[in-house]
N, CA and C of each residue as an Amber inpcrd file, in Angstrom:
protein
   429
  23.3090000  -8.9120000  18.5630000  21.9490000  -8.6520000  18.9800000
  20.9950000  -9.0590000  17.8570000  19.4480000  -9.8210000  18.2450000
  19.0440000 -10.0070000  17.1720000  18.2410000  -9.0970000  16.6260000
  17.6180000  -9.2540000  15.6850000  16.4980000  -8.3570000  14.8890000
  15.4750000  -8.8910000  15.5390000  14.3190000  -7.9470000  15.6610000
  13.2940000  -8.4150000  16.7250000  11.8560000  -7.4980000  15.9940000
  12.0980000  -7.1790000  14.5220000  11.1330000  -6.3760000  13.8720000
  10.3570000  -7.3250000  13.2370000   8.9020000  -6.6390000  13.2660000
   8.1640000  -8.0480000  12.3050000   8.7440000  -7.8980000  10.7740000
   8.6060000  -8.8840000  10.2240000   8.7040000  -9.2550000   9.1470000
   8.0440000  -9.6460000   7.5000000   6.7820000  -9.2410000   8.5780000
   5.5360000  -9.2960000   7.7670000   4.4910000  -8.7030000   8.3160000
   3.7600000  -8.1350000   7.5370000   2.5510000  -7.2570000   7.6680000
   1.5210000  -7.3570000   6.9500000   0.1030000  -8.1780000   7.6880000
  -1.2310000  -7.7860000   6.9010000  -2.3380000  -7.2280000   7.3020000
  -2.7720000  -6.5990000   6.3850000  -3.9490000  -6.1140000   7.1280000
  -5.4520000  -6.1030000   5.6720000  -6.6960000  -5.3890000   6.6230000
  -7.7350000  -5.2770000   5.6810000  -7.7900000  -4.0010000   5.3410000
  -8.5270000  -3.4960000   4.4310000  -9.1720000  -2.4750000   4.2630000
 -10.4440000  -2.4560000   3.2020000 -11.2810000  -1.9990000   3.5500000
 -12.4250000  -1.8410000   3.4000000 -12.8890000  -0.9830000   1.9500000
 -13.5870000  -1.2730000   1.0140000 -13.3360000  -0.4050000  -0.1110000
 -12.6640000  -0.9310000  -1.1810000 -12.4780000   0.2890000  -2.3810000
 -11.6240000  -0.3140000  -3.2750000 -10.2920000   0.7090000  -3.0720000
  -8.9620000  -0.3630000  -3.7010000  -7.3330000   0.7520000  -3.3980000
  -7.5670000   1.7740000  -4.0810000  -6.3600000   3.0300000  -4.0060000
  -6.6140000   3.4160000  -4.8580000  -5.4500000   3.6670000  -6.2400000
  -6.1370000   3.6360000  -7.3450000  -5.3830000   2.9490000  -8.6560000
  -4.4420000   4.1890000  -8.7470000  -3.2920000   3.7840000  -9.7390000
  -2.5280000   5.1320000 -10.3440000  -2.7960000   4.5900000 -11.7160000
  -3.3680000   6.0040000 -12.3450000  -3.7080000   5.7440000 -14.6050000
  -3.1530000   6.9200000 -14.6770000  -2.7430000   8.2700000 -13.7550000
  -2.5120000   9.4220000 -14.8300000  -1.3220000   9.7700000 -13.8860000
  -1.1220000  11.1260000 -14.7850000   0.1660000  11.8600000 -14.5510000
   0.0160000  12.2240000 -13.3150000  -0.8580000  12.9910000 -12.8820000
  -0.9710000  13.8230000 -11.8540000  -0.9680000  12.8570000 -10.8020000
  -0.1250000  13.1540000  -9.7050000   0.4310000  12.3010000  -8.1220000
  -1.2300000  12.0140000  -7.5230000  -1.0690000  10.5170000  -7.3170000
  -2.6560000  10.5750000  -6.4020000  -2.4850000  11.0200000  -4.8190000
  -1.5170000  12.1570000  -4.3530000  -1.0690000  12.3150000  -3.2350000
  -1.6370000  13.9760000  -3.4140000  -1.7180000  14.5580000  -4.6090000
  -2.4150000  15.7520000  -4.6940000  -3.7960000  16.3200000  -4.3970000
  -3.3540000  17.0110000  -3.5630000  -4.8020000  17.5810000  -2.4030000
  -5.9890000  17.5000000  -3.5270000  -7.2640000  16.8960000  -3.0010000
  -8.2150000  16.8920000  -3.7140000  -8.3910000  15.7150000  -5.1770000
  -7.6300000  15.5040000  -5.2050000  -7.2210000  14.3260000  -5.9130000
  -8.4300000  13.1780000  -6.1270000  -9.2840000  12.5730000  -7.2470000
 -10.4390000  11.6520000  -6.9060000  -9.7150000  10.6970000  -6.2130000
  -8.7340000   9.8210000  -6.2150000  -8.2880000   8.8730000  -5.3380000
  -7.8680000   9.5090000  -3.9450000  -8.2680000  10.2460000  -3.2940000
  -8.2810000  11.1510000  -2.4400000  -8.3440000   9.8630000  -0.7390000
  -9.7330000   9.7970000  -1.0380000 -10.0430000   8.7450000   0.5120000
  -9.8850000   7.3080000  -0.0930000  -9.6170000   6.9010000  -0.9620000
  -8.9790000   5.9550000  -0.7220000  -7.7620000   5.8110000  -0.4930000
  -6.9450000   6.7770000  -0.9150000  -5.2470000   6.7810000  -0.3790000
  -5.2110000   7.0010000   1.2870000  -6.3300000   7.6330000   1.7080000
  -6.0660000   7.8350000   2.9030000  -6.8380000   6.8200000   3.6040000
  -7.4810000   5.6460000   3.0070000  -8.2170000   4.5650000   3.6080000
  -6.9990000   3.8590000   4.2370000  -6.3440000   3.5500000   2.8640000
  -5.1810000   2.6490000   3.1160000  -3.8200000   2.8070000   4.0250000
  -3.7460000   4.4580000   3.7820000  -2.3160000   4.9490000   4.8000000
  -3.4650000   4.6090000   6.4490000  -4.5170000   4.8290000   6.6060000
  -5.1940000   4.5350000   8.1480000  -5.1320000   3.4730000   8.4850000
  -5.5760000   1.8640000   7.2530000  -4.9920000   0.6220000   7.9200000
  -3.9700000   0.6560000   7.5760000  -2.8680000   0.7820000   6.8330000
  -1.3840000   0.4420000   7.1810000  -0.9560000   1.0780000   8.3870000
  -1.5660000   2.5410000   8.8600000  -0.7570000   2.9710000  10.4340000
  -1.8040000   2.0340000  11.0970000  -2.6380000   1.7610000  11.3190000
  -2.8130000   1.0190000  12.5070000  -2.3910000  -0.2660000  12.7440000
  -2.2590000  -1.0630000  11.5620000  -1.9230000  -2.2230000  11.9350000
  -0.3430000  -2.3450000  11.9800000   0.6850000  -1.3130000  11.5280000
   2.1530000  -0.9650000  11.6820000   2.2850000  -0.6300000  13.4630000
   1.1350000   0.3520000  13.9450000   1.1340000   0.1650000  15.1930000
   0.9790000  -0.4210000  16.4000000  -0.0570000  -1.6350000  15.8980000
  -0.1050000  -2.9580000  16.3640000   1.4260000  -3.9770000  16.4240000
   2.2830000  -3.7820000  15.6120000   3.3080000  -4.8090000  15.4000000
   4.0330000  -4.0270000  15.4290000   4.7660000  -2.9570000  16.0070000
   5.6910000  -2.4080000  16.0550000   6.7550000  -2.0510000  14.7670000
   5.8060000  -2.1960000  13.5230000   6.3540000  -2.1810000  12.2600000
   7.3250000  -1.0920000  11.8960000   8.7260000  -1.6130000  11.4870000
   9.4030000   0.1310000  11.0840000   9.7230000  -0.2100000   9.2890000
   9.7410000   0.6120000   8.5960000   9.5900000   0.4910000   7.4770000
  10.9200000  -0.5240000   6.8550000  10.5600000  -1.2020000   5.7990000
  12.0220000  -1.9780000   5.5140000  12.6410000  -1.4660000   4.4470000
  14.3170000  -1.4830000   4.2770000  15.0490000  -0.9350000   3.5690000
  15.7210000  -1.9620000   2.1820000  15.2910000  -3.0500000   3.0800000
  15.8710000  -4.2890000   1.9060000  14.8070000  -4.7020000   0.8010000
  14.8340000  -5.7650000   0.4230000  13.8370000  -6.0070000  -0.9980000
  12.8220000  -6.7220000   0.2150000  11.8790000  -6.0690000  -0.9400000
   9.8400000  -6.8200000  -0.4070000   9.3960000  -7.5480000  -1.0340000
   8.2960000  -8.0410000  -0.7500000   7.2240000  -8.4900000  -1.9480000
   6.0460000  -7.8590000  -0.7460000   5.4860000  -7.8120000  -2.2950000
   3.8960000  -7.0290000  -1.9790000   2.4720000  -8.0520000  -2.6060000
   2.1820000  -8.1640000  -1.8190000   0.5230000  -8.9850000  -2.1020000
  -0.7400000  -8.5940000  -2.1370000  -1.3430000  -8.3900000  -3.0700000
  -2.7040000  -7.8900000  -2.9190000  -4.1370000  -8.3970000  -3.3120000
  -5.2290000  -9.0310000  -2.4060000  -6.3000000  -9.8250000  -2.4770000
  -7.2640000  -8.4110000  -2.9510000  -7.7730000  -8.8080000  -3.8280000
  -9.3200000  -7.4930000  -4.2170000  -9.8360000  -9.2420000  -3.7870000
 -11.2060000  -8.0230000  -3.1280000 -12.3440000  -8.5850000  -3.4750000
 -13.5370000  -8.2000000  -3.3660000 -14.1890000  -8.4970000  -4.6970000
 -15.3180000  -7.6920000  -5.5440000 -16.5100000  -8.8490000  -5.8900000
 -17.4720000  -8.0090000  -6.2050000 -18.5870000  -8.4270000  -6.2800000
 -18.3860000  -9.4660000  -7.6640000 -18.8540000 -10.0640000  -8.1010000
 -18.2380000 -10.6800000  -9.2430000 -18.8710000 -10.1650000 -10.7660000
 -17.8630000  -9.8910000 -11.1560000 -18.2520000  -9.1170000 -12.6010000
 -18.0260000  -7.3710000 -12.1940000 -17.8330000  -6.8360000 -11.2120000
 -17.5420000  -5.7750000 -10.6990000 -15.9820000  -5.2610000 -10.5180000
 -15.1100000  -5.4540000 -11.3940000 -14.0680000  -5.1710000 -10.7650000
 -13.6950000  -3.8460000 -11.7650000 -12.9060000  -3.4100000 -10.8850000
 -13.1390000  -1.6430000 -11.3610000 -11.7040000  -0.8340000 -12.0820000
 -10.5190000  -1.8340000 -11.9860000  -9.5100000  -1.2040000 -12.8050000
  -8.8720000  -2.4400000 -13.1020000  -8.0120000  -2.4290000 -13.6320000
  -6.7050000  -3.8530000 -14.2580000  -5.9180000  -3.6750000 -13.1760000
  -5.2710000  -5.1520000 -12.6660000  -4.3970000  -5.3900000 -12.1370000
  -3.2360000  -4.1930000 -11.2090000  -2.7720000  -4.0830000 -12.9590000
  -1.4230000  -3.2000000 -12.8540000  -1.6060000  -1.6800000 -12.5780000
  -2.8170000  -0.9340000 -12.1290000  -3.3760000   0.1060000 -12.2900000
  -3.1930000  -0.1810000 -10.7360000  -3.9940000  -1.3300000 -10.2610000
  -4.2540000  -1.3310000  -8.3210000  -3.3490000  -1.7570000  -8.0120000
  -2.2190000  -2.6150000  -8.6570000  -0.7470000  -2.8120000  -7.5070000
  -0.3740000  -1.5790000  -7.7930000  -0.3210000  -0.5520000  -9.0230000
   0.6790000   0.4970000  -9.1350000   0.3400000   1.9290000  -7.9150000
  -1.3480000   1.8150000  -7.7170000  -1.4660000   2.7900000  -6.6640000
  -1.4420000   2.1520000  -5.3870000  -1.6080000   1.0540000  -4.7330000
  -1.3340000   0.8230000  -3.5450000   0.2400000   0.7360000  -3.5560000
   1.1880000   0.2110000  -4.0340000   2.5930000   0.3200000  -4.1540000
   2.9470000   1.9300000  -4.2220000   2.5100000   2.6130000  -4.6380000
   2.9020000   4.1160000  -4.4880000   2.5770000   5.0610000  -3.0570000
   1.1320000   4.4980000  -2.5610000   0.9020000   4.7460000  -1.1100000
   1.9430000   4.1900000   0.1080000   2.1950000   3.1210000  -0.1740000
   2.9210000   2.3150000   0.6930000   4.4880000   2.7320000   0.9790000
   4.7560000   3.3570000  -0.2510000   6.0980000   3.6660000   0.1950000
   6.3530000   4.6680000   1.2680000   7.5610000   5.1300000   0.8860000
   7.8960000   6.4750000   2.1480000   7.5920000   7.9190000   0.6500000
   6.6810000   8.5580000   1.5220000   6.2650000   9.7870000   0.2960000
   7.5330000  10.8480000   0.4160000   8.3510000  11.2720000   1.2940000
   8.7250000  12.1390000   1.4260000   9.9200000  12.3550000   0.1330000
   9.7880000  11.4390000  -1.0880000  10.6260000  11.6410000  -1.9450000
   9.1340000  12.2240000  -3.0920000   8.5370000  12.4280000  -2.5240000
   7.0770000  13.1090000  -3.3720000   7.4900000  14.5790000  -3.0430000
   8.5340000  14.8580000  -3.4850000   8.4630000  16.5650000  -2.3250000
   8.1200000  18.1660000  -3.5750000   7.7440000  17.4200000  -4.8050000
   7.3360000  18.1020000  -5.7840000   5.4210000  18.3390000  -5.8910000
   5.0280000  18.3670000  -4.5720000   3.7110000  18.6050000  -4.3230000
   3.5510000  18.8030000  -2.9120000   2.6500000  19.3710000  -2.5140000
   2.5010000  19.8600000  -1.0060000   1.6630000  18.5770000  -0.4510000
   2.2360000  18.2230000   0.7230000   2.1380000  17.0110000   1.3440000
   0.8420000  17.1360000   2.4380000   0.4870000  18.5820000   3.0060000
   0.3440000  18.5480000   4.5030000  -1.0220000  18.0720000   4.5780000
  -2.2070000  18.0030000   3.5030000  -3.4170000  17.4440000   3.6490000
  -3.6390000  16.3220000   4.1780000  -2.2440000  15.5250000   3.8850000
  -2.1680000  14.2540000   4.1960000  -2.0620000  14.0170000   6.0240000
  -1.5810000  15.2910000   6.4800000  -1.5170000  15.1210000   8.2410000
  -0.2070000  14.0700000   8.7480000  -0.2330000  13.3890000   9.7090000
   0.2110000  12.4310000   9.9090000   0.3020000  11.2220000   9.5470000
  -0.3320000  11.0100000   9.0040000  -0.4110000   9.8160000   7.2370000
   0.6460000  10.1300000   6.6690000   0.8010000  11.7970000   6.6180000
   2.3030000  11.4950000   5.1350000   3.3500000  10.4900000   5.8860000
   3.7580000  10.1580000   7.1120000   5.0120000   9.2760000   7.4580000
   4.7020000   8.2350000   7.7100000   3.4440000   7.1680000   6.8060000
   3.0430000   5.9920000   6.9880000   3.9320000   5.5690000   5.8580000
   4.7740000   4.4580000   5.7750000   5.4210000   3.9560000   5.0210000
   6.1300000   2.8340000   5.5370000   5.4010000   1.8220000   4.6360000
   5.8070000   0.0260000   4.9360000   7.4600000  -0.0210000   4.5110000
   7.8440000   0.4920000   3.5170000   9.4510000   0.0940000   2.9500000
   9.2930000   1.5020000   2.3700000  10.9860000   1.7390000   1.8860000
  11.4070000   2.9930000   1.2580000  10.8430000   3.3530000   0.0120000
  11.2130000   2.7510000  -1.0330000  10.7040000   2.8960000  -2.1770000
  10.4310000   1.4590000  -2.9360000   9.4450000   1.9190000  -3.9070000
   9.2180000   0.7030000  -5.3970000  10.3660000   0.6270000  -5.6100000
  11.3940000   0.3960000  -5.4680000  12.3050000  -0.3760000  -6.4530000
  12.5680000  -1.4010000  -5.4570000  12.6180000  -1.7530000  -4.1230000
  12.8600000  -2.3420000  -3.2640000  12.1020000  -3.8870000  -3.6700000
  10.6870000  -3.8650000  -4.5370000   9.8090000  -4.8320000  -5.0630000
  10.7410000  -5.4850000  -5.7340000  10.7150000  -7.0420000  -5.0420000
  10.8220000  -8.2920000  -5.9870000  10.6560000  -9.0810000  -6.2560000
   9.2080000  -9.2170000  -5.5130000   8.1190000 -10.0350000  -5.6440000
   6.8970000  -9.3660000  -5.5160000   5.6550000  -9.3720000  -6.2380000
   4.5500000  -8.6750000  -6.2850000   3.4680000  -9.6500000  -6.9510000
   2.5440000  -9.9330000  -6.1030000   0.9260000 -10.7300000  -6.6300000
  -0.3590000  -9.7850000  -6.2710000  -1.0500000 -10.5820000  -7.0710000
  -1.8350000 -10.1970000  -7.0680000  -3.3230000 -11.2320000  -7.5800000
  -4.2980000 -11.3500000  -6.9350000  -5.3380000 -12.1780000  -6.3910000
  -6.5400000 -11.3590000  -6.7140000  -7.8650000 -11.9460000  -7.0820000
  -9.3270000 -11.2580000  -6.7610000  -9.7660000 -12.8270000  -6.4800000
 -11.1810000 -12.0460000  -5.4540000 -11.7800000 -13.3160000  -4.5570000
 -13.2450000 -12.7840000  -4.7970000 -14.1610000 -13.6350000  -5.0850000
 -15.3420000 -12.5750000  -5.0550000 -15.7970000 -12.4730000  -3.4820000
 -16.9900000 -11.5510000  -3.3470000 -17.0070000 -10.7760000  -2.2100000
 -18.5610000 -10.5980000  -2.8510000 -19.4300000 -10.0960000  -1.0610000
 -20.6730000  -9.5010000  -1.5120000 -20.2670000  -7.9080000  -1.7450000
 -19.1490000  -7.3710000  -0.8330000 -19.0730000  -6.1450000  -0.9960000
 -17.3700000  -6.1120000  -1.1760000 -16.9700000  -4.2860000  -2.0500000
 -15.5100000  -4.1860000  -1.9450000 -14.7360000  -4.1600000  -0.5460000
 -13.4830000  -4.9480000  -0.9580000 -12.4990000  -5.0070000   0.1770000
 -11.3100000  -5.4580000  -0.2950000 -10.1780000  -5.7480000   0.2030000
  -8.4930000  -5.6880000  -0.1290000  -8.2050000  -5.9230000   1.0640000
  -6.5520000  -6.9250000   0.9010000  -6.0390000  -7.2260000   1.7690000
  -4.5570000  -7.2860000   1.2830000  -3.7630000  -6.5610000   2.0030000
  -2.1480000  -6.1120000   1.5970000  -1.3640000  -6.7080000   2.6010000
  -0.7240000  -7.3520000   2.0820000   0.2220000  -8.2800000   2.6980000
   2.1400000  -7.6640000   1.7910000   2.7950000  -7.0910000   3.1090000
   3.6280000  -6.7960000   2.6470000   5.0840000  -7.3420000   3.7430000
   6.3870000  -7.9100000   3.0960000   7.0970000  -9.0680000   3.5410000
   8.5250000  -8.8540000   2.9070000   9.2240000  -9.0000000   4.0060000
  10.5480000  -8.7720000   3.6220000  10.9070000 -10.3750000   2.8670000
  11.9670000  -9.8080000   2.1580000  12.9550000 -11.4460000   1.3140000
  13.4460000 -11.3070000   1.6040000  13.4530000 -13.0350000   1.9560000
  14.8840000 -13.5670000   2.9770000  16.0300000 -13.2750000   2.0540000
  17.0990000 -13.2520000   2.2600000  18.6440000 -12.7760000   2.0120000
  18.4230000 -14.1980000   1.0740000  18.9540000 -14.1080000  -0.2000000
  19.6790000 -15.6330000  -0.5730000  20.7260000 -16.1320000  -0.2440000
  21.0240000 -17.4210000   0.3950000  22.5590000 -18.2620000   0.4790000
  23.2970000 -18.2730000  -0.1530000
């Protein structure tokens, strides 16, 4: 039987991601990265629900377009793949903080975990206003 799951997933979102710089989980109620974690879990479920997306277990790559006003960009690189890559996964291995603020968002999850990454970019485009675009893609098996 074949596989009949998409294989790729993009979508927009509106805004800026939101970054990981500190200790404390950006999944913690009240949290300043608060609505933007939950910007992004709203377009990843909708557009996962559009394509019948189920999360992938094998290796990914993850892609991410900012785009900012120019001269406006608001964290480094490795700060905005590290918090959209932490949203994206499956949280329920977050189980050292209370989840439920999150609602039905907590079971939005493109692939299992960051380690699954083995390919990851990252892009800025200027823009009149903030926005992002996450493009996330299974790797093909090697021969």
């Amino acid at each position: 039987m074949q596989d009949t799951r998409a294989l790729a997933l993009t979508f927009e979102v509106s805004g800026l991601p939101p970054v990981k710089t500190e200790a404390l989980s950006i999944f913690a109620a009240g949290h300043r990265q608060a609505a933007r974690v939950r910007a992004l879990l709203q377009a990843a479920c909708t557009a996962a629900q559009h394509t019948g997306w189920t999360p992938l277990g094998g290796p990914v790559e993850v892609d991410v377009t900012l785009r900012c006003p120019p001269g406006h960009r608001t964290s480094d690189a490795s700060t905005l793949l590290g918090g959209v890559c932490a949203v994206l996964q499956d949280k329920k291995r977050v189980a050292n903080i209370g989840l439920a603020h999150l609602g039905v968002l907590v079971d939005v999850a493109l692939y299992d975990d960051d380690r699954q990454i083995r390919r990851l970019s990252y892009a800025e485009e200027p823009a009149e206003e903030f926005s992002y675009q996450v493009r996330v893609a299974a790797v093909p098996a090697a021969v």
